[in-house]
C-alpha positions in Angstrom: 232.4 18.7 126.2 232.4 17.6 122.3 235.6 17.8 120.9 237.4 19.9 117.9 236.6 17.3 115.4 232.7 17.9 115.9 233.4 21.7 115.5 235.6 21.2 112.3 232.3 18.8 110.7 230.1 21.4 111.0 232.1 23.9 109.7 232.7 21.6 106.8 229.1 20.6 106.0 228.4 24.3 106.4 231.2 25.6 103.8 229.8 22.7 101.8 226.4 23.3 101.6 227.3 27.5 100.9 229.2 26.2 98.2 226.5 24.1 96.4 224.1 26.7 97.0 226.2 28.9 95.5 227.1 27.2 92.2 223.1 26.0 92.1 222.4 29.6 92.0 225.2 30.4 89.0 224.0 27.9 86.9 220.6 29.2 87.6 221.6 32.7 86.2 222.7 31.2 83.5 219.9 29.4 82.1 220.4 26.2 82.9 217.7 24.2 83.8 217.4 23.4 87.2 214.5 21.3 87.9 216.1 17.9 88.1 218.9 19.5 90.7 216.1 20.7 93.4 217.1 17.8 95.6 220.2 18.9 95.7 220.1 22.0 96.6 217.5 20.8 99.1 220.4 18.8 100.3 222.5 21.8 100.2 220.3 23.7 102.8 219.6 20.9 105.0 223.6 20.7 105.4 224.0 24.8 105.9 221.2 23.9 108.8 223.2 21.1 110.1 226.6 23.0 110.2 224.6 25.9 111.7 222.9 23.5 114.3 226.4 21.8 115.1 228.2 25.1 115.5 225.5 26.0 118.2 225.5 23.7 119.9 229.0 23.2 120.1 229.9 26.8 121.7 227.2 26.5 124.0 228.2 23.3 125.5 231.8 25.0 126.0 231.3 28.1 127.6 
């Protein structure tokens, strides 16, 4: 059984990586120019996976 603090990570890194997604994509819209932020936001959806994967696996090793 993994305890709170692993569910309360992944919820983090996946409210994190929403959130960096999300302004990636404003600034986007607006015209920036985004080619030197790609990483980042490559970053970004390898955390939403991560917090996705942790969540997961966390209610189904406490059923």
């Amino acid at each position: 059984m993994k305890s709170k603090w692993y569910l309360i990570s992944s919820i983090f890194q996946l409210v994190v990586g929403l959130l960096a997604i999300i302004a990636f994509i404003i600034l986007a819209i607006n015209g920036e120019i985004m080619t030197k932020w790609i990483i980042t936001l490559l970053l970004a959806i390898a955390f939403v996976i991560l917090g996705i994967i942790g969540i997961i696996d966390y209610k189904s090793q406490n059923k």
